[in-house]
GUDOKE-168699 format. One record per residue (C-alpha): x, y, z; residue number from 0; residue in three letters. Coordinates in steps of 0.05 Angstrom, whole numbers. Example, Ala and Ser with C-alpha at 12.3 -4.5 7.8 and 13.67 -1.06 7.14 Angstrom:
<pts>
@east = 246; north = -90; up = 156; num = 0; residuo = ALA $
@east = 273; north = -21; up = 143; num = 1; residuo = SER $
</pts>
This chain:
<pts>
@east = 0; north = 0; up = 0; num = 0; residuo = UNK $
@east = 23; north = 67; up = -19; num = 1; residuo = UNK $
@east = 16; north = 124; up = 28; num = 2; residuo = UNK $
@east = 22; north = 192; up = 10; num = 3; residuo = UNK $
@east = 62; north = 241; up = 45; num = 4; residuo = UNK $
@east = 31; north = 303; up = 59; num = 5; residuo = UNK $
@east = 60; north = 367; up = 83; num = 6; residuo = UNK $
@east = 26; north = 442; up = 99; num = 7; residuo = UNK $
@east = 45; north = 512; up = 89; num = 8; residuo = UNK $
@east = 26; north = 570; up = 125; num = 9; residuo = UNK $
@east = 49; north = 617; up = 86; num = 10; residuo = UNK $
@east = 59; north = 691; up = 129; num = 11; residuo = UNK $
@east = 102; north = 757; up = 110; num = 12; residuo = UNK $
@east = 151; north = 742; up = 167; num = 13; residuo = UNK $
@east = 156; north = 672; up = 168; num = 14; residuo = UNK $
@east = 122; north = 601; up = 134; num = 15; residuo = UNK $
@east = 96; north = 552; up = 181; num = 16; residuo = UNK $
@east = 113; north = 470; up = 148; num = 17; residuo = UNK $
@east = 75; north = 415; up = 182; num = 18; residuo = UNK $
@east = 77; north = 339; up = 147; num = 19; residuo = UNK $
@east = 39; north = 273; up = 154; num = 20; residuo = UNK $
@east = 75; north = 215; up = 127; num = 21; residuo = UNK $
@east = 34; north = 162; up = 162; num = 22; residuo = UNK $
@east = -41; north = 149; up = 181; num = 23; residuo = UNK $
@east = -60; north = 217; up = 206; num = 24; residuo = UNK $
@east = -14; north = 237; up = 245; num = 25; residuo = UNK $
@east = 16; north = 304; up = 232; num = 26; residuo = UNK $
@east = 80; north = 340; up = 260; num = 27; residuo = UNK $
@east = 93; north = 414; up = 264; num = 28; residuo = UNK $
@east = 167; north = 420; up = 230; num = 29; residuo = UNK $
@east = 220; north = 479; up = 250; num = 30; residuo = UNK $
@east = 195; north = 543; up = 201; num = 31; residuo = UNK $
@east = 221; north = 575; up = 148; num = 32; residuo = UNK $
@east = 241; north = 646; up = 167; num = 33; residuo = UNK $
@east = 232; north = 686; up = 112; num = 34; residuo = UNK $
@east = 277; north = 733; up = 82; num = 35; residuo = UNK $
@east = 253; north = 742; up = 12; num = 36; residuo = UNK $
@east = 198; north = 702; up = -28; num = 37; residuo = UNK $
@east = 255; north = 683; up = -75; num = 38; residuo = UNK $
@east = 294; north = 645; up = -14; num = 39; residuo = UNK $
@east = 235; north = 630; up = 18; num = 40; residuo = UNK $
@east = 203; north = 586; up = -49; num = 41; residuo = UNK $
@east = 270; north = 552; up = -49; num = 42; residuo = UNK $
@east = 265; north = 527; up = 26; num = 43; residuo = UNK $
@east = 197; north = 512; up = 13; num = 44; residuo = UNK $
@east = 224; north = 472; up = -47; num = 45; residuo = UNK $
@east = 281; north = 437; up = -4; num = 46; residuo = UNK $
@east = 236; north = 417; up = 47; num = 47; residuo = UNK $
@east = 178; north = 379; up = 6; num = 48; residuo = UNK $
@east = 242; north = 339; up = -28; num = 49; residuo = UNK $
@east = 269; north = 326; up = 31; num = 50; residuo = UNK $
@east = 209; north = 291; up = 52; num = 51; residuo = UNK $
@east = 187; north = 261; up = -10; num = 52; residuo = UNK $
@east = 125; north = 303; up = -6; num = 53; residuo = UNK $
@east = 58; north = 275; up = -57; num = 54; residuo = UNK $
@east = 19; north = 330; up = -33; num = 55; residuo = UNK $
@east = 21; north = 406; up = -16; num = 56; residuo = UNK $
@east = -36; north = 433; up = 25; num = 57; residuo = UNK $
@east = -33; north = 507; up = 28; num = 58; residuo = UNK $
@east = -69; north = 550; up = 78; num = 59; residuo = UNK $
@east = -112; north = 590; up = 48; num = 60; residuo = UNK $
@east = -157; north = 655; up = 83; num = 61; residuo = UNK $
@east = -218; north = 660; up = 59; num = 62; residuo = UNK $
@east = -232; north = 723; up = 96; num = 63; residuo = UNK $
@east = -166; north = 762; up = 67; num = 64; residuo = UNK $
@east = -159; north = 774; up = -6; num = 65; residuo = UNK $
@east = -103; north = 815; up = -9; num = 66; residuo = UNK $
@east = -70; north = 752; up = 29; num = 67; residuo = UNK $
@east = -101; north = 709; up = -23; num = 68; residuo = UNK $
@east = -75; north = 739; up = -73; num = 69; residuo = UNK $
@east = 10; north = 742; up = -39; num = 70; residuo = UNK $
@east = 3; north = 672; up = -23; num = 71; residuo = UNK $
@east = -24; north = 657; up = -95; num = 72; residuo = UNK $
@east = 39; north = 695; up = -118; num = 73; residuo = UNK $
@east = 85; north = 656; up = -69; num = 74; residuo = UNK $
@east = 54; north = 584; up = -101; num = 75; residuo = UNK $
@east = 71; north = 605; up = -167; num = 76; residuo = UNK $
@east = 144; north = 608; up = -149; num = 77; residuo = UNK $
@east = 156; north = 537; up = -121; num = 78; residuo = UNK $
@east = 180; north = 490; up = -165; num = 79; residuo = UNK $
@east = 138; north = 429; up = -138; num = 80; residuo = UNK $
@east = 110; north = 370; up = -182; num = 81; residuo = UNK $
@east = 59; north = 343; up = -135; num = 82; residuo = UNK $
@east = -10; north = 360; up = -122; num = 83; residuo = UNK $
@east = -28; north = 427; up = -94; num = 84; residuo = UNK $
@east = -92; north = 435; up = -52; num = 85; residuo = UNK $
@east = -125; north = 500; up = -9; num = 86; residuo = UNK $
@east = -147; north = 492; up = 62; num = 87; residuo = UNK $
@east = -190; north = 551; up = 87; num = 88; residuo = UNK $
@east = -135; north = 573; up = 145; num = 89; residuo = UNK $
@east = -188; north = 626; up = 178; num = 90; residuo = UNK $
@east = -176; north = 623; up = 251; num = 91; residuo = UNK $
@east = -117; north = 566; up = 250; num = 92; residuo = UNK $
@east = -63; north = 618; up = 284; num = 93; residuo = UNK $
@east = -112; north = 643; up = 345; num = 94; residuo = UNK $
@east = -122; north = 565; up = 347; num = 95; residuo = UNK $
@east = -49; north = 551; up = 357; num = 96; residuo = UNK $
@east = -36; north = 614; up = 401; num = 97; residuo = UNK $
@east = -86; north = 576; up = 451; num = 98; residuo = UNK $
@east = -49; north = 510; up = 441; num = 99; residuo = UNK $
@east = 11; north = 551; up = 459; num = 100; residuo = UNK $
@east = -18; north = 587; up = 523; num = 101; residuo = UNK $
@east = 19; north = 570; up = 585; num = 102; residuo = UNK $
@east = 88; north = 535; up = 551; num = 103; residuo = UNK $
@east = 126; north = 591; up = 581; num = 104; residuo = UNK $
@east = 123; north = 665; up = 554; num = 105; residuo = UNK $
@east = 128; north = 649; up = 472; num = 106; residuo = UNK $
@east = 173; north = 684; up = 434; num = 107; residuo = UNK $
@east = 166; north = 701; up = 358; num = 108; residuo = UNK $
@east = 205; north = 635; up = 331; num = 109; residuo = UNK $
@east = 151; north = 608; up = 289; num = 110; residuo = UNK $
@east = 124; north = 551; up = 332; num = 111; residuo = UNK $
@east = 57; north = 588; up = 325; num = 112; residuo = UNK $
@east = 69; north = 586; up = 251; num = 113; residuo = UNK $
@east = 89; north = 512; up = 247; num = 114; residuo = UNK $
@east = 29; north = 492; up = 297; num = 115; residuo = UNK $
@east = -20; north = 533; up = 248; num = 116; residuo = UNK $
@east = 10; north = 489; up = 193; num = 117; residuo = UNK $
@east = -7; north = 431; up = 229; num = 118; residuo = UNK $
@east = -84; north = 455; up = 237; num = 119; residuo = UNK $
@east = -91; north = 469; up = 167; num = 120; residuo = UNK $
@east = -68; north = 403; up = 150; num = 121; residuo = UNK $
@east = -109; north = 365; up = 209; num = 122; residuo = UNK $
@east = -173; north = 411; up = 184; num = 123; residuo = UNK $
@east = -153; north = 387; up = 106; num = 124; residuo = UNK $
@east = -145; north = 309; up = 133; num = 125; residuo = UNK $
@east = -221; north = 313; up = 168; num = 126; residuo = UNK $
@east = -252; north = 351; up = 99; num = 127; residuo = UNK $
@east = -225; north = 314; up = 57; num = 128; residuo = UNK $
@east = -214; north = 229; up = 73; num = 129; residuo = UNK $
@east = -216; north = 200; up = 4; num = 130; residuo = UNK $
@east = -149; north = 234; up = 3; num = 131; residuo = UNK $
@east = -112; north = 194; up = 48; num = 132; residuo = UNK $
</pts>
């Protein structure tokens, strides 16, 4: 049986939040990519799907932000990815993983709130959509 690897962008001006599921349903908040251009970000992007042998891209997408919309649009266009390329609505995913965050000490900036957003998006993508795994 072959199981697809999934992984999940959340794609922000400052940094990109990666998550990946490589087994059942399970899904792991990876290290970010800090972003210092789109150029260098598209390419870390790039590096880290074919690092993991990635089938599928889910990429969180705000339905209630166009200008957003339209950035991380932009941002897809750049990567050089082969595989499949779905949208998750990603409304509300970063106040989710603020709460998920409250109490581990005083959080700094570093992107674990980006990375545990990625993980929502793909956890919400996984329930919407099982056919797909």
């Amino acid at each position: 049986m072959n199981i697809k690897k999934l992984a999940s962008i959340d794609v922000g001006l400052k940094r990109i939040g990666v998550a990946i599921c490589v087994a059942s349903n399970l899904v792991t908040p990876q290290s970010p990519i800090l972003r210092k251009n789109r150029n260098q970000a598209a390419r870390e992007v790039d590096e880290f799907l074919n690092s993991w042998e990635v089938d599928t891209l889910v990429v969180g997408l705000p339905k209630s932000n166009e200008e957003m919309q339209r950035r991380i649009n932009h941002f897809i266009t750049l990567l050089k990815f082969n595989g499949e390329i779905r949208f998750q609505n990603e409304d509300m995913s970063s106040v989710e993983a603020e709460d998920l965050m409250k109490g581990d000490m005083k959080y700094k900036r570093d992107g674990r709130i980006d990375s545990l957003a990625a993980k929502i998006i793909l956890e919400r993508y996984l329930i919407d959509s099982p056919q797909q795994q």
